[in-house]
C-alpha positions in Angstrom: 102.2 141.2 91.2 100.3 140.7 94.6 99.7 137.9 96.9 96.2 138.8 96.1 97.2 138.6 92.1 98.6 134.6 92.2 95.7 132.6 90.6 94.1 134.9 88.2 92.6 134.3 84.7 96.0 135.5 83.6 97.4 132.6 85.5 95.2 130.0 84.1 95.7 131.2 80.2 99.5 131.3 81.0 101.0 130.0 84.2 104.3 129.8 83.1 104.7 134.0 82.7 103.9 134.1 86.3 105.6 131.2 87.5 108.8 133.3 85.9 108.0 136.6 87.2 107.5 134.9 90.6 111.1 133.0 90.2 113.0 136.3 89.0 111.2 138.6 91.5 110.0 136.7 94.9 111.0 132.7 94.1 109.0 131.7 97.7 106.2 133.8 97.8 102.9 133.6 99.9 100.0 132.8 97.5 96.3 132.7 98.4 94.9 129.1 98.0 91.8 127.7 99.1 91.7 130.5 101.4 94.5 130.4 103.3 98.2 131.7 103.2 100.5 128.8 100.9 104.3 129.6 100.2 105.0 129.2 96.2 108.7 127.2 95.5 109.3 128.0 91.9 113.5 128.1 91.6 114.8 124.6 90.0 116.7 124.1 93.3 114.3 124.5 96.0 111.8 122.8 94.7 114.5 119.8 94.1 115.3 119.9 97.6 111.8 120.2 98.6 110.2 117.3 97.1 112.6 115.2 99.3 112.7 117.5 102.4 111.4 114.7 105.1 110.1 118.0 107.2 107.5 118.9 104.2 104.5 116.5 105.1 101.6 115.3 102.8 99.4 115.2 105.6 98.7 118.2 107.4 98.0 116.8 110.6 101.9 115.4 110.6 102.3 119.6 111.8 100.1 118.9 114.6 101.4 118.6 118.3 101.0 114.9 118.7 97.8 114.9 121.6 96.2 116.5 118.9 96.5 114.2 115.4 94.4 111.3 116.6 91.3 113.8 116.6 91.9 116.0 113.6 90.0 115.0 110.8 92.0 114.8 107.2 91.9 117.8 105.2 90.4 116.1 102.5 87.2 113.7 101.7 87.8 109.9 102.0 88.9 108.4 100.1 91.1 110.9 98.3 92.3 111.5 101.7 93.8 107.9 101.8 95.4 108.2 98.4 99.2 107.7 98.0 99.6 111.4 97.0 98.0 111.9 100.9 100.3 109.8 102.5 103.7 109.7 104.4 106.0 106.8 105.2 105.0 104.2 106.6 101.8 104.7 105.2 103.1 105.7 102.2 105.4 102.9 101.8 103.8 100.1 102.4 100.8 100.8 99.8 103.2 102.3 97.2 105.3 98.9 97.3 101.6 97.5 96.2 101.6 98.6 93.0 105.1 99.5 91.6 106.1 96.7 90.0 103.1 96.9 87.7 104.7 100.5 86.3 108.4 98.8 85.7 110.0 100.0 82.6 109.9 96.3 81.1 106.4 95.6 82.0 105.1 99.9 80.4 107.5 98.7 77.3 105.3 95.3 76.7 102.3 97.3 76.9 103.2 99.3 73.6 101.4 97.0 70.9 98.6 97.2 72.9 98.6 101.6 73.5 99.3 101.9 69.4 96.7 99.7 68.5 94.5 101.5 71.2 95.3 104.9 69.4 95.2 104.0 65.7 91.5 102.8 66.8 90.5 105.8 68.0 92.3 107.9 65.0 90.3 105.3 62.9 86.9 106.5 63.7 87.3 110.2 63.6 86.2 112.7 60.6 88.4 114.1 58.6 87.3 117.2 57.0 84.9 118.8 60.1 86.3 120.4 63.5 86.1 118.1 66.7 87.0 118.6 70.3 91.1 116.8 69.9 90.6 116.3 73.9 87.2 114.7 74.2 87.6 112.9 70.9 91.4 111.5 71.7 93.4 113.2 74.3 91.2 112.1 77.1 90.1 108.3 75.3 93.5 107.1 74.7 95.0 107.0 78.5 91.6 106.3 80.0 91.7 103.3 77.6 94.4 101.9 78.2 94.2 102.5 82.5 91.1 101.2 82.6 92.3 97.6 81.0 95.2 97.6 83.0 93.3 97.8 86.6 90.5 95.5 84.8 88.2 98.2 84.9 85.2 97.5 82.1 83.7 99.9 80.1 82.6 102.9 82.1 80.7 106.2 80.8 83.8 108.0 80.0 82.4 111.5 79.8 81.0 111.1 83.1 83.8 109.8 84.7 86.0 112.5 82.8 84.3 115.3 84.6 83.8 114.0 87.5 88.0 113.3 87.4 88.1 117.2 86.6 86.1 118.2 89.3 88.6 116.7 91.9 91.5 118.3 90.4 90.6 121.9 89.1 89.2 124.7 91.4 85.5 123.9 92.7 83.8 124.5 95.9 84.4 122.0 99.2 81.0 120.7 98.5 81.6 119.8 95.0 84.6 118.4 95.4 82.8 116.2 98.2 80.0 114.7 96.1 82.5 114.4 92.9 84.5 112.1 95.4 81.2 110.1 96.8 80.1 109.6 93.5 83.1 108.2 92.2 83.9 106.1 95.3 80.6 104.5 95.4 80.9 103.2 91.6 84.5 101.9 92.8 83.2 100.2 96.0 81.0 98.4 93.6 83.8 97.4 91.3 85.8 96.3 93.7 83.0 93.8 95.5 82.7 92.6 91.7 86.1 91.7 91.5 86.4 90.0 94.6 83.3 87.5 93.5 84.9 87.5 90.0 88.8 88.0 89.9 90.8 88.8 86.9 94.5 88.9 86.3 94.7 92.4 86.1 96.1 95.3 88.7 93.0 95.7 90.9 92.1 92.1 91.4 95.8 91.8 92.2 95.3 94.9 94.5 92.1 92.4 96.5 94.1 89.0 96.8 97.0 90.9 98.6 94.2 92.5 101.0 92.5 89.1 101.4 96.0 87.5 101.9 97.1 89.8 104.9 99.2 92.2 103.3 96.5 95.1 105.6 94.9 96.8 103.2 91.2 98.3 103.7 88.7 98.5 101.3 89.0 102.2 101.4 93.1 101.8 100.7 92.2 99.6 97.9 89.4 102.3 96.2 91.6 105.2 97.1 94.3 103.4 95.2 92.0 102.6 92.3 90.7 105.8 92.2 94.4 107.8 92.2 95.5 105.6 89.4 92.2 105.9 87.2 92.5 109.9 87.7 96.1 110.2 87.3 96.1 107.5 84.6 94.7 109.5 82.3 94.9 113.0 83.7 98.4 113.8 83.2 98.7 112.1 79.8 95.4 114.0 78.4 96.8 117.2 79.6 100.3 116.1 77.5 98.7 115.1 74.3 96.9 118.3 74.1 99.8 120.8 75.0 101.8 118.6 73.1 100.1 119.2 69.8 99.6 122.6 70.8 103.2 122.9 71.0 104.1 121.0 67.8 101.6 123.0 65.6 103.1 126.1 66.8 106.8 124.7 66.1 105.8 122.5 63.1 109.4 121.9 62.2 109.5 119.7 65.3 106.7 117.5 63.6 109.6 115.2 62.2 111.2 114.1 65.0 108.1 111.9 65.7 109.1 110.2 62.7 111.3 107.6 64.3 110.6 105.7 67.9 114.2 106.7 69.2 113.6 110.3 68.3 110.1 110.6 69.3 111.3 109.7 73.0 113.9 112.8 72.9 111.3 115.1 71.9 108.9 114.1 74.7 111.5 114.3 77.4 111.8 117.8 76.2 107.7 118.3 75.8 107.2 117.1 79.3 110.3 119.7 80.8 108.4 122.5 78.7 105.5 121.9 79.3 105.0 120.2 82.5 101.8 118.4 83.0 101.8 118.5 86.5 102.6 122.1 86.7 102.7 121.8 90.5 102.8 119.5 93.0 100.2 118.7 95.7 100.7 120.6 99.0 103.1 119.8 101.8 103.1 121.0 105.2 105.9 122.1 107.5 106.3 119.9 110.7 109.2 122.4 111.8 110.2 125.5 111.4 112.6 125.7 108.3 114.1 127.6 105.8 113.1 127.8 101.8 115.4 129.7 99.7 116.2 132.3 102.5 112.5 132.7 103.5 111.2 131.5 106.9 108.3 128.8 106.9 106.5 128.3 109.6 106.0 124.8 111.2 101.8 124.2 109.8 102.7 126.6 106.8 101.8 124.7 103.6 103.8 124.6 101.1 103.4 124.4 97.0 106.7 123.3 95.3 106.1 124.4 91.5 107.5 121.9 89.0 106.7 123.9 86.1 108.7 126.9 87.5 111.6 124.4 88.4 111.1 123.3 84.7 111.9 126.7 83.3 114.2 127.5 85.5 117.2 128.9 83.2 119.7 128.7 86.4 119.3 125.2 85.5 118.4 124.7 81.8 119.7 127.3 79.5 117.4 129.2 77.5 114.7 127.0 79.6 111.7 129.0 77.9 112.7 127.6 74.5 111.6 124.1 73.7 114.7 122.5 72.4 114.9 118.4 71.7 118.4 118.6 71.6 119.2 119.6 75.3 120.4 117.8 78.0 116.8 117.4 80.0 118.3 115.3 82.7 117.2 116.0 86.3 113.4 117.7 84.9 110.8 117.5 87.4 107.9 116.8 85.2 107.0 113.8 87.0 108.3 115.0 90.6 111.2 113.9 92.4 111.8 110.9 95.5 109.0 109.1 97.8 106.2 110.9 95.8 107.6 110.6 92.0 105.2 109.4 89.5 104.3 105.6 89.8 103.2 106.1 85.7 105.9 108.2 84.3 107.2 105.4 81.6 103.2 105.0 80.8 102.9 108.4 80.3 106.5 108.7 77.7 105.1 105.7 75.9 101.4 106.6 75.7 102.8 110.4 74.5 105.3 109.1 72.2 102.5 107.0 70.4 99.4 109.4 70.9 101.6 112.3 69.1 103.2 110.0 66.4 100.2 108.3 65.4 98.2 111.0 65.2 100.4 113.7 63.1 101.2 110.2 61.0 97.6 109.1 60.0 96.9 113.0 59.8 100.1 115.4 58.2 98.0 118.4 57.7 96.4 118.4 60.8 95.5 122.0 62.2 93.7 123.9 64.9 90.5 125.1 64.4 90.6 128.1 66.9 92.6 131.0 67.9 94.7 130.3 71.0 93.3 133.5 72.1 89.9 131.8 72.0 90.5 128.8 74.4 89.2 128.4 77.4 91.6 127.1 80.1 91.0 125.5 83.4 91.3 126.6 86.4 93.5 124.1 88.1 96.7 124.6 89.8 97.9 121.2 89.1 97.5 121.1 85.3 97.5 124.0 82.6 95.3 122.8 79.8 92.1 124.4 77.5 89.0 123.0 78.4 88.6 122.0 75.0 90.9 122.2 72.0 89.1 122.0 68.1 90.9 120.8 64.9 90.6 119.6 62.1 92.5 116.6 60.7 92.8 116.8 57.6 93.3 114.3 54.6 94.8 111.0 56.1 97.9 109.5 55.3 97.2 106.1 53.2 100.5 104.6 54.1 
């Protein structure tokens, strides 16, 4: 495998075959990506260390000789450029401290009448005997949901805001990825000069007050914010539920172990290890020279720390290519690691550990209705997912 070779169609249909072969053979590799050089982490260790290495930046102008920051524009388009995932301390910090208390463990648990009832709607109104897309139809619906009432965001046209979500995370030209961001920070702008004429108690009126109360926060911070939590909201749990029955239908003996809430949660925590819905994590840049795994980076190289290699990495869970519930999955890097760890990682357990169960409950014979060799994947470095993914349910359960 070349540089040249990294993010191929092979890639897309199976990342995790490279992501091995690159760990075995050449764990920090230089990768082409978005046409420049990018050094590849995919050994459990480095990438560890890396997600809390101070020296790896998320903004590339933190490499900079300091005369020279003030004039260089952000890599990216506002206002993704001014999301949390964007951002180093204090930046980072101060607008992270924002919202985490609305992703506690306590206050995710409370929201789990809410995410079942959410999800046994949706399974409610679908057909049973005819093939429909399980992402469109479900995956994608359930998260958005159940984001969207928690930031107080009403009714918005899902599909379009679906692919305009996509567009900003798979592999598109600058200029796509440009409008994609206008488009979706202009309806945002609007939301947000709605809810500061008519407040709710929800997170993004909560988000306004603290602006309008002096804790500094720009109407750019606050639709950045809004934006990042929309996207990544239902992004990363979509991608789950999909692999996830994927997985299950291809092990079907796992299938029980949704049976019970306790052991339900043990076979996510070892879904998420295998199958990594972040596959890897948004770039860092070097603001010194340093060392990765033996190989030099340059201070301004950037760098792409692969969570789904770490996740597989059989130096640190044995036989890490099997997807076993009864491991020890401690320490997995599904939803990264320090500053930049997922703010929605116990949404994301609950709304997985309710999307599978209630669906393979109301539904027991549920199967796919296309070859795997048939799907069409995207082509996104951060998540590994079909484009699309028929079945057909099947007789429900009366229970």
């Amino acid at each position: 495998m070349t540089r040249a070779e990294s993010f191929t169609e092979e890639y897309w249909r199976d990342p995790h075959a490279a992501l091995a072969w690159a760990r075995e053979h050449e764990p920090v590799r230089a990768v082409d990506f978005e046409g420049g050089r990018t050094w590849l982490v995919t050994r459990y260790a480095d990438v560890r260390a890396g997600l809390v290495d101070p020296r790896l930046a998320k903004d590339h102008r933190s490499a900079l000789p300091e005369h020279e920051r003030a004039t260089t524009p952000h890599a990216l388009p506002a206002p993704m450029s001014h999301m949390l995932t964007s951002l180093d301390p204090p930046e980072h910090t101060r607008l992270r401290a924002l919202v985490t208390q609305a992703f506690t463990a306590r206050r995710v648990a409370e929201l789990r009448p809410r995410v079942l009832a959410v999800a046994e709607d949706l399974l409610a109104g679908l057909p049973e005997d005819e093939p429909l897309d399980l992402v469109a139809r479900y995956a994608i619906v359930l998260p958005m949901v159940v984001i969207c009432e928690l930031l107080g965001v009403p009714d918005i046209d899902r599909d379009e805001f679906a692919r305009l979500s996509t567009v900003l995370i798979d592999e598109c030209p600058d200029e796509e990825l440009a409008r994609a961001s206008a488009q979706m920070a202009t309806y945002l702008e609007g939301l947000v000069a709605a809810k500061r004429a008519a407040p709710d108690d929800a997170l993004l009126s909560a988000l306004i007050t603290a602006s309008d109360e002096g804790d500094r926060l720009t109407d750019l911070e606050i639709v950045a914010m809004a934006m990042l939590l929309l996207m990544a909201g239902h992004e990363t749990t979509a991608v789950f539920l999909t692999n996830g029955v994927r997985a299950l239908l291809a092990a079907p003996a796992l299938i029980d172990r949704l049976a019970t809430p306790a052991s339900a949660a043990v076979l996510v925590e070892e879904l998420l290890r295998w199958l990594s819905p972040a596959m890897n994590a948004s770039l860092r840049f070097a603001t010194e020279d340093l060392v990765i795994g033996g190989v030099p980076i340059r201070r301004g190289d950037s760098v792409m720390l692969s969570t789904g290699g770490a996740n597989r990495d059989p130096a640190r869970y044995p036989a890490a290519d099997q997807c076993d519930p009864d491991r020890d999955t401690t320490g997995h890097l599904a939803f990264g690691h320090g500053i930049h760890r997922c703010l929605g990682a116990a949404l994301v357990r609950l709304e997985g550990e309710i999307g599978l169960s209630a669906l393979f409950h109301r539904y027991p014979r549920l199967r796919s209705a296309a070859d795997e060799d048939d799907l069409t994947f995207r082509r996104s470095v951060h998540v590994h997912a079909p484009r699309t993914y028929p079945v057909v349910l099947g007789p429900r359960n009366r229970e």
